[in-house]
C-alpha positions in Angstrom: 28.7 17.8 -18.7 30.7 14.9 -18.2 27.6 12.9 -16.5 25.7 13.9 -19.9 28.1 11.8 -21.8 28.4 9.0 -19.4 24.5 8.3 -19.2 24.0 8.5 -23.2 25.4 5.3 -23.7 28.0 3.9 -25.9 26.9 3.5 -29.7 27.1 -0.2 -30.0 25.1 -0.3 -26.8 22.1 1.8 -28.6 22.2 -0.2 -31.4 22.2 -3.4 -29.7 18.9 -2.1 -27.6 17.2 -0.9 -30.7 17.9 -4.3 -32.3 16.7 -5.9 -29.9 13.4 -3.6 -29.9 12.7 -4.6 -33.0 13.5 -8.4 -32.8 10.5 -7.8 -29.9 8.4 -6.0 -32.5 9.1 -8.1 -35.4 7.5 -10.7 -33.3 4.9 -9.3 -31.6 4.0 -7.2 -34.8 0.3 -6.1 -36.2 -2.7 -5.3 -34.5 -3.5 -8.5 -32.8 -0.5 -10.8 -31.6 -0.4 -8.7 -28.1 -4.2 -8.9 -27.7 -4.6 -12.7 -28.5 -1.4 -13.1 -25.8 -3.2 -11.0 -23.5 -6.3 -12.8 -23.7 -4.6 -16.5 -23.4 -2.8 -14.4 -19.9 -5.7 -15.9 -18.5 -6.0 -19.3 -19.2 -6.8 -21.8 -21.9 -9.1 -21.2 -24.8 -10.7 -22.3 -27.9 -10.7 -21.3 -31.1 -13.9 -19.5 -30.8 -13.5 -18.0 -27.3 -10.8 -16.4 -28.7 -12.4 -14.7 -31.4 -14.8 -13.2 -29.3 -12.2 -11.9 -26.7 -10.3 -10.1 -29.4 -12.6 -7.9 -30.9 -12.8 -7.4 -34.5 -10.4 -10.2 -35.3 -11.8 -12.7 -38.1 -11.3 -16.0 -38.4 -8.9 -16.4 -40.9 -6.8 -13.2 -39.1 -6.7 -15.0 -36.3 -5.5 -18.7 -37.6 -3.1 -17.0 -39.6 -1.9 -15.0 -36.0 -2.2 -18.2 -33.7 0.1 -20.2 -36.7 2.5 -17.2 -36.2 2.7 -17.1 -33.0 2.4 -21.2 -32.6 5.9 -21.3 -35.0 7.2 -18.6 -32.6 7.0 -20.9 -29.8 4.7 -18.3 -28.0 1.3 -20.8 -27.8 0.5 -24.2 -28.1 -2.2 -25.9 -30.2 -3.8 -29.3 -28.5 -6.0 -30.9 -30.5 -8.2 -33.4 -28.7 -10.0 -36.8 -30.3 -13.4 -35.5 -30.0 -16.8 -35.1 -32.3 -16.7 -32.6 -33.2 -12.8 -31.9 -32.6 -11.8 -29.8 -29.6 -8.7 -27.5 -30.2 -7.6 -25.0 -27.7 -4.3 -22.8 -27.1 -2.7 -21.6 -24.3 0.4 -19.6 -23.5 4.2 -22.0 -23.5 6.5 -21.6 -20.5 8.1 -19.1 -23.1 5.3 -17.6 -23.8 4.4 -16.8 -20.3 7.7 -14.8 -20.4 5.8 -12.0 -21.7 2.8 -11.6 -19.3 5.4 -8.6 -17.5 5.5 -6.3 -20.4 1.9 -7.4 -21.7 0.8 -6.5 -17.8 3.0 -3.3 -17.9 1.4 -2.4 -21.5 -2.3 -2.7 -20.4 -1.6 -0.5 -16.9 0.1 2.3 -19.2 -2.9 2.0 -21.3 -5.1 2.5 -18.4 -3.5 5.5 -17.3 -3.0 6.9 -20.5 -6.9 6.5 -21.4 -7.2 7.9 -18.0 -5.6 11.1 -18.7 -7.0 11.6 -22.3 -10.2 11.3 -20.6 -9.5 13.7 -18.0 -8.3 15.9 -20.8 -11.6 15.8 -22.6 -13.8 16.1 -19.7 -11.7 19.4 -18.8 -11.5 20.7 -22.5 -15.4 20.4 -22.0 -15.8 22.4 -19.0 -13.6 25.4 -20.4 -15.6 25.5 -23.5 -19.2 25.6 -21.8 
């Protein structure tokens, strides 16, 4: 029983780690931050290569989402001096800091689809 107590965790210690969960969320919040950070996991892009990676995002969505996480010091904006301008974004150093959980989230969401999957495909054979 003693090893019970011991593992929970001191108060303080919870609510310093759920703080700091939601610092992470507050950032990363709404359906599209994670997707647009996954997407520039692979490189440099434009405005409209963006869009078309993240699917469903519209324009204004995802200025508004790139300002956020521009201020956030998450991605960079370089604008270049051509006709018509050229603007692409890519991931900060800091940024970057977050390719292990984004890596981490896409494998969980792999293996969850996975297993849902597997769950219909059996739920189908019982039933026929």
């Amino acid at each position: 029983m003693g090893n019970k107590m011991q593992s929970a965790g001191k108060p303080e210690e919870c609510q310093s780690h759920i703080r700091a969960i939601h610092d992470t969320l507050d950032i990363l919040n709404g359906k599209w931050k994670i997707a647009i950070i996954g997407s520039l996991h692979f490189g440099k892009k434009r405005f409209m290569q963006l869009q078309r990676e993240v699917e469903g995002i519209g324009a204004k969505m995802l200025s508004k989402e790139l300002r956020d996480l521009e201020i956030n010091e998450l991605v960079t904006r370089t604008v270049y001096d051509t006709k018509p301008v050229t603007v692409e974004y890519e991931l900060t150093e800091y940024g970057k800091t977050l390719q292990y959980i984004i890596k981490e989230m896409s494998k969980w969401g792999a293996r969850h689809r996975e297993r849902i999957m597997h769950a219909i495909e059996k739920d189908k054979a019982y039933s026929t």
